[in-house]
Each structure stands twice: as structure tokens, then as C-alpha cells.
C-alpha positions in Angstrom: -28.4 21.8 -1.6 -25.2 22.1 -4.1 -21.4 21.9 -3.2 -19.2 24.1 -4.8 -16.1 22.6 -5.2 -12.6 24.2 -5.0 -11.8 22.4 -7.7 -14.1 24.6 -9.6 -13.1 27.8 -8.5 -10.3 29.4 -11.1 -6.6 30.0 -8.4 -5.3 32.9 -10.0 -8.1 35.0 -12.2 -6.7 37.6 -15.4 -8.0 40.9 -14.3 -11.4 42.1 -15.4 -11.5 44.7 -18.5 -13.1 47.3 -15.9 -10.2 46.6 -13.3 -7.4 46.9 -15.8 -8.6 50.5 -17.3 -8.6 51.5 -13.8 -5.5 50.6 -13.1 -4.1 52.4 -16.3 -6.2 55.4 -15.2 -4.6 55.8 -11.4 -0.9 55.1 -13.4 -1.8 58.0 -15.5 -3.2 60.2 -12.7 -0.3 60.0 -10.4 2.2 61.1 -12.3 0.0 64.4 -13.3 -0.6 65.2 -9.5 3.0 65.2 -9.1 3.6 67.7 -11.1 0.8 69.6 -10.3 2.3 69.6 -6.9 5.9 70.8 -8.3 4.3 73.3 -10.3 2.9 74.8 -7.4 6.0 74.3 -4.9 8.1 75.5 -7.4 5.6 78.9 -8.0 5.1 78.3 -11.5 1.6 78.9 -11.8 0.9 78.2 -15.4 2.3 74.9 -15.5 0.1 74.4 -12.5 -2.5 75.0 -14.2 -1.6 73.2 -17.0 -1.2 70.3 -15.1 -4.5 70.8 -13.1 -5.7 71.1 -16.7 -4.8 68.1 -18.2 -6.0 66.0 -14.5 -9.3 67.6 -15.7 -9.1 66.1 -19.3 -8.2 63.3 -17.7 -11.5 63.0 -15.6 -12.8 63.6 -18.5 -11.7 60.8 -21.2 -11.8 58.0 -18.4 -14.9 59.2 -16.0 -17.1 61.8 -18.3 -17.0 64.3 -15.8 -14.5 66.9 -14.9 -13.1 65.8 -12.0 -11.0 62.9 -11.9 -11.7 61.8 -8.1 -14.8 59.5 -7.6 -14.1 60.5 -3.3 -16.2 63.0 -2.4 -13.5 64.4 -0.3 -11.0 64.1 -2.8 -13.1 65.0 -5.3 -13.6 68.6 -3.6 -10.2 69.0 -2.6 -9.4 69.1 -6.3 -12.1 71.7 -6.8 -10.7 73.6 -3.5 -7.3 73.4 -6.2 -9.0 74.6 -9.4 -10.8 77.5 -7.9 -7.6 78.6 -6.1 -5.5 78.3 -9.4 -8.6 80.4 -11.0 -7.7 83.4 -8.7 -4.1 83.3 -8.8 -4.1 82.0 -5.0 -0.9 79.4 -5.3 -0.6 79.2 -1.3 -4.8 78.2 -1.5 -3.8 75.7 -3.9 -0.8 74.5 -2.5 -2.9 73.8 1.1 -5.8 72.0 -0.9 -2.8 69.6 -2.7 -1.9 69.3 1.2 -5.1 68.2 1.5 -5.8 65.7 -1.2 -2.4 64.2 -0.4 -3.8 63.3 3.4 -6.5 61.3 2.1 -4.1 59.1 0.1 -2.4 58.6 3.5 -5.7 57.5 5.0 -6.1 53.6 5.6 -10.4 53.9 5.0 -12.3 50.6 4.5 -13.5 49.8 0.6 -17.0 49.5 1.6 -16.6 53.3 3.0 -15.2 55.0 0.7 -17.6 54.5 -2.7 -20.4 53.6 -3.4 -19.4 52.0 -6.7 -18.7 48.1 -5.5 -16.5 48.3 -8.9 -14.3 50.2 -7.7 -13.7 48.4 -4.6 -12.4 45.2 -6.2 -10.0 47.0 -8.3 -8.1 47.1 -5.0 -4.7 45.3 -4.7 -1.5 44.9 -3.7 -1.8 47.1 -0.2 -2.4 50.2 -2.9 -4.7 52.4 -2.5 -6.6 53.1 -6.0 -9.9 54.2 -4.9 -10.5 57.5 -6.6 
């Protein structure tokens, strides 16, 4: 049987390259959610679909897919928002922001929430950057 000793065991680790572009993503997808959301509260419905547009691109560049939440729940409240902005409906997408917003408000367990053990460890800090 080997020891491992502490000794061995690097105190403070740079982050990985995977955890670092994650990080730059969820810094560049908050600010576009927010004004997403004041687009919407403010009735401007281009912009808000603008914004939803470029959240889309966004997916898109970082994840290859076109939407930008790996959460399945989040991942369909955003559709919930496209489809309402699609018909016009800004109180729809206004409740489906509501929405999306309460799972960012939701204290749920790593292991829970993806499948994608990545994406767990890019936790930190008591911030919530699961996608």
C-alpha cells in the first residue's frame, strides 16, 4: 500500500483551461440576461429580442448548440422565452425570465444538477455557475 503525502499535494492549484473559459462564459452571460430582462420590463421588444438573440450566439460560440443553459430546466425556460418573444407575447416572456431567475435562487447540490462532472468543479466562491 502507498502514502500519499501532503507534501505532495499542490495548496493552491491555477485553474484548469476548461474552468477558466467557463468562467469567462457565465461573466459574459449575465450581463446579456440582464438586459434581456430590461428589455422586456421596459416593453421594448426588439431589443429583447436582440438580447435573447445574441444569448443564443452565445450558446452557440461557447456550447455549439443554441441554448446557452446546460440545466434542463433552465435550458427550457429560455426556450419558454424565445418562443414567447417569437409571438410578440412580452408578458409570456417576461413570466419565463421569472422563471429562469428562480432557479438561480435555488441552492441544488453539484451532483444534481448535470450530468457533466466538468461542470461541477468549476464551482466556487458560494457562486452558482452551473448552467
Amino acid at each position: 500500500m502507498s502514502t500519499i503525502s501532503l507534501t505532495q499535494i499542490p495548496l493552491s492549484t491555477p485553474p484548469s483551461p476548461l474552468e477558466t473559459a467557463w468562467r469567462k462564459y457565465v461573466e459574459k452571460r449575465q450581463p446579456e440576461l440582464k438586459k434581456l430582462d430590461e428589455a422586456l420590463k421596459s416593453g421594448d421588444l426588439a431589443a429583447a429580442q436582440q438580447d435573447y438573440n445574441n444569448l443564443v450566439a452565445l450558446g452557440n460560440n461557447v456550447l455549439h448548440k443554441d441554448n446557452p443553459f446546460l440545466r434542463s430546466d433552465r435550458a427550457l425556460d429560455f426556450d419558454a422565452i424565445g418562443g414567447a418573444l417569437q409571438n410578440g407575447d412580452l408578458a409570456g416572456a417576461r413570466k419565463a425570465v421569472a422563471a429562469l431567475e428562480s432557479t438561480f435562487q435555488q441552492k441544488v447540490p453539484p451532483a444534481h444538477t448535470t450530468s457533466s462532472p466538468s461542470v461541477a468543479t468549476a464551482s466556487s466562491g458560494g457562486v452558482d455557475v452551473v448552467a
